[in-house]
C-alpha positions in Angstrom: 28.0 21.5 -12.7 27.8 25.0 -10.9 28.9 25.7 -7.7 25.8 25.4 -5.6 25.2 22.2 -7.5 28.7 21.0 -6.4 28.1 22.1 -2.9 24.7 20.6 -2.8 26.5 17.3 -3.6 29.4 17.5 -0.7 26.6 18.0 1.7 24.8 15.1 0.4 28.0 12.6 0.1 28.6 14.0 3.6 25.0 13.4 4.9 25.3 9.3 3.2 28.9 8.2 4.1 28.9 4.9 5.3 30.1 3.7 8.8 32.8 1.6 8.8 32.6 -2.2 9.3 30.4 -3.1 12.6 29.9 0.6 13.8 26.5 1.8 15.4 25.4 5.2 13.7 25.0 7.8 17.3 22.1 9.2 15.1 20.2 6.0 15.2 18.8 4.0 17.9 19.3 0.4 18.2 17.8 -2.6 20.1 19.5 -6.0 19.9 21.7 -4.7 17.2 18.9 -3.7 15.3 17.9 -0.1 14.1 15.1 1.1 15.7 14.6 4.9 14.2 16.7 6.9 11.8 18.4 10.5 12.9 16.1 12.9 15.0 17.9 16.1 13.7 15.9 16.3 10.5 11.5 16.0 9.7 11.9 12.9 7.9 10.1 9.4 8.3 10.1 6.3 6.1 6.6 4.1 6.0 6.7 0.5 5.9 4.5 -1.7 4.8 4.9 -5.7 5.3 2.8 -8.0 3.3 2.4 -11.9 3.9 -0.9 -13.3 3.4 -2.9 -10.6 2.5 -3.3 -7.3 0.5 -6.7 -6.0 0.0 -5.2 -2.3 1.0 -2.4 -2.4 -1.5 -4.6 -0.8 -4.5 -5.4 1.8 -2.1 -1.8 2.6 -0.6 -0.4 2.8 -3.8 -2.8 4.9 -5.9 -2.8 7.5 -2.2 0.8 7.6 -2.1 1.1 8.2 -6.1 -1.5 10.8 -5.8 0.9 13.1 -3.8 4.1 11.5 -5.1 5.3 9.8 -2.0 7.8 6.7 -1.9 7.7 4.0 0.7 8.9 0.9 1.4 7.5 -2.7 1.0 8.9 -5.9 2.6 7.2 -9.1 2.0 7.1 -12.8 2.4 8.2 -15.5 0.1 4.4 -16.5 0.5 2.8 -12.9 -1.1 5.9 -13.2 -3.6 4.7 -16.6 -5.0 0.4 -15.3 -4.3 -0.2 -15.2 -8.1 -3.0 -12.4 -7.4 -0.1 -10.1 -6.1 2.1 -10.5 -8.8 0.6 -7.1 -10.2 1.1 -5.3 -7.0 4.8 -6.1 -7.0 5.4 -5.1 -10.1 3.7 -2.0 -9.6 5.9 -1.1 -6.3 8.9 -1.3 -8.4 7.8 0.3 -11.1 6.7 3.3 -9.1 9.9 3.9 -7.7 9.4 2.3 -3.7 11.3 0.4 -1.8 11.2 -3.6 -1.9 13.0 -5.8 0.7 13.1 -8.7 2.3 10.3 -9.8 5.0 11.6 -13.2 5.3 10.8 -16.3 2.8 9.0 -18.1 5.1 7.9 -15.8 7.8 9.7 -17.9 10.4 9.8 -17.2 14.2 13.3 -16.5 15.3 12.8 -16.3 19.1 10.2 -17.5 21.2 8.0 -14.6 22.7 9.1 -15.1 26.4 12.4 -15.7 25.8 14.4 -13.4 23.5 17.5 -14.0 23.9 16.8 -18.0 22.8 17.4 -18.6 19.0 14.8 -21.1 17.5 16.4 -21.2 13.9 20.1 -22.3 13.2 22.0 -20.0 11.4 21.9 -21.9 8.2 18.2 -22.3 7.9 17.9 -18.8 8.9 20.5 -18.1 5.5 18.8 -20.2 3.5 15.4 -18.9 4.0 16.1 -15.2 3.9 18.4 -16.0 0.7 15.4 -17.8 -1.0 13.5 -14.9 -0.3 16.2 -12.4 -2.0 16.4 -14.6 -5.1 12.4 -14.3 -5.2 12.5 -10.1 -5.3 15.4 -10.3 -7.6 13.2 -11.8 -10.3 10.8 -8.5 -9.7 14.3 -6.3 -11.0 15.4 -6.1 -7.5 19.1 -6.8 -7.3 20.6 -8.1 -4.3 22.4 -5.0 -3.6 19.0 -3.2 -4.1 17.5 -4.9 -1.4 19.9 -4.5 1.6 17.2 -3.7 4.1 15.6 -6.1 6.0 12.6 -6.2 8.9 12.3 -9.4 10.8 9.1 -11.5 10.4 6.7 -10.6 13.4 9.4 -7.8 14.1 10.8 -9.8 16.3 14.4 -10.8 16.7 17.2 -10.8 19.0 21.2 -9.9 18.5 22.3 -13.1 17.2 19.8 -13.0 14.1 21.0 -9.3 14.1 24.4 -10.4 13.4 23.9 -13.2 11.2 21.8 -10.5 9.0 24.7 -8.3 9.1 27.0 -11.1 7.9 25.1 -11.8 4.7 25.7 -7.7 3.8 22.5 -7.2 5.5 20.6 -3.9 7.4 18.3 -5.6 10.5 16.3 -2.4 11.1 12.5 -2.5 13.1 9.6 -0.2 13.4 10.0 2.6 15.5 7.8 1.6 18.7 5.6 4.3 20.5 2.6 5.0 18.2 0.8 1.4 17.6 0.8 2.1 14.2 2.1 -1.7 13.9 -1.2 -3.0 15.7 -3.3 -2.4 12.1 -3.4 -6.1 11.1 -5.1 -7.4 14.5 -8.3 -8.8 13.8 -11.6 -7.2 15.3 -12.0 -10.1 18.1 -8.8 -10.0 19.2 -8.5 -8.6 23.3 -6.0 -5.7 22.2 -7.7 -4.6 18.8 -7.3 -0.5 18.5 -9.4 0.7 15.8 -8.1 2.2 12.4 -9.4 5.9 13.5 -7.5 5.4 16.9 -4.7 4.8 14.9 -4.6 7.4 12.9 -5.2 9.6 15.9 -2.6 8.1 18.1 0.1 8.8 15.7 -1.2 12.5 15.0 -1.3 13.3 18.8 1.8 11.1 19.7 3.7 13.5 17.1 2.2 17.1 18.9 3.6 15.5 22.3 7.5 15.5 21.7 9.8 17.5 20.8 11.1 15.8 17.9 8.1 14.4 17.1 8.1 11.1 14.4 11.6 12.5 12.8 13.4 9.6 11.6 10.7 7.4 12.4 10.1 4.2 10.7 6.2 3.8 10.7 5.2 0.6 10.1 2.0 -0.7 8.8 0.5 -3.8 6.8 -0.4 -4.2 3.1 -3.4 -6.2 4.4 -4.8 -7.9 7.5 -7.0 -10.5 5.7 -10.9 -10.6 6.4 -11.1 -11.8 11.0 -10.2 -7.1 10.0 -13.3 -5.3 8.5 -11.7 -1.8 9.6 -8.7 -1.1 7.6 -6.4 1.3 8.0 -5.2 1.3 4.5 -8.2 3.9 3.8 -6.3 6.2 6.3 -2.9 6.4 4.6 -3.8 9.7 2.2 -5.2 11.6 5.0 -2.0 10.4 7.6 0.2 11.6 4.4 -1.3 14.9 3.8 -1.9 15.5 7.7 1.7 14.9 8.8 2.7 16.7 5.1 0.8 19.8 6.5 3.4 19.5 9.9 6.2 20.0 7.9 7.5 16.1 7.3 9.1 14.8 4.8 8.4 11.3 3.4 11.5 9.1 2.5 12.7 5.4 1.5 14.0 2.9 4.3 17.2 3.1 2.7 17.5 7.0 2.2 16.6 7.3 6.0 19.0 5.0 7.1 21.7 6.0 4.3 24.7 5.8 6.8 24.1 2.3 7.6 22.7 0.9 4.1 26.3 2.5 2.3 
């Protein structure tokens, strides 16, 4: 090894060394114990995609992002797990080098909408499900320790499912908010539908407003929003890529973004 080799390692061991037991990263930014966006100080975002139901955009994610070598992160349901149509897709993540996690197995609801800090699972359903879910990646070459990040079905949770998470060796992190990127699976009668193209050009002009922009962003979007959706946004993934690319960003895994807390 040569000397700028062995520095280029220090800085990197440096960069990825873990918290200690129950400490909050001052890099991060949390809500309800969860992580919320990775560090600000460099031009790197992770995307997300969930998948439960549906994935008619996961051809098209995944040749885009091989086309210009990017990795990203996948978190899905026990349901698209056991979907015999996406068996191919799954294989295909891992095989390609991205992320895959945990989504939950049964894409439960852990707190009612109007009332966050009520839990509506007990903590041993809520252990049960997410470990059926683990065992079901794990089959895919995903080892538990592999698949220590974890986004809450419906991205929505409150600090006790945060800590139960974090008691079965677990990351809770969510998507960054701020951009709407998350509102890609709503359906084209629903009141609050954005379109794909509004999208797109909310998180472009949302970047060009702040100072440090979408760094350590986690920018979630879905894998598929079934057919009540004819405009996907899956088509707009190559061109978001290439666009933010262009503004000097960097395109990481969950788990490389959020190093500190995933060691």
């Amino acid at each position: 090894m040569t000397r700028a080799q062995a520095a280029t390692l220090v800085l990197a061991l440096g960069a990825a060394r873990p918290l200690p037991a129950g400490a909050q990263d001052a890099r991060f930014t949390y809500d309800q114990g969860g992580i919320t966006r990775g560090a600000r100080d460099r031009k790197e975002l992770a995307l997300i995609f969930t998948g439960g139901d549906y994935a008619e955009g996961a051809t098209s994610i995944l040749d885009a992002l091989a086309a210009r070598g990017v990795k990203a992160s996948f978190f899905v349901t026990g349901g698209f797990i056991r979907h015999p149509e996406f068996d191919g897709y799954l294989r295909r993540m891992v095989a390609e080098g991205h992320y895959l996690g945990a989504h939950s197995d049964g894409h439960l609801l852990y707190a009612p909408w109007e009332d966050r800090n009520r839990t509506l699972v007990t903590q041993d359903s809520f252990v049960a499900d997410l470990e059926q879910n683990l065992a079901a990646l794990a089959r895919y070459g995903v080892p538990r320790a592999a698949a220590r990040c974890f986004i809450p079905p419906y991205e929505w949770y409150n600090a006790q499912i945060a800590e139960w998470a974090k008691g079965m060796g677990l990351v809770l992190f969510n998507y960054t908010p701020g951009t709407r990127s998350n509102a890609d699976y709503m359906p084209d009668d629903e009141p609050r539908f954005i379109s794909s193209q509004a999208i797109y050009d909310g998180i472009l002009n949302y970047e060009a407003t702040l100072a440090d922009g979408l760094n350590g962003f986690l920018l979630l979007l879905h894998v598929g929003a079934g057919g009540g959706r004819t405009d996907k946004m899956h088509r707009f993934v190559g061109p978001l890529v290439d666009e933010l690319t262009r503004r000097g960003y960097r395109f990481v895994r969950v788990d490389q973004l959020l190093a500190a807390a995933v060691q």
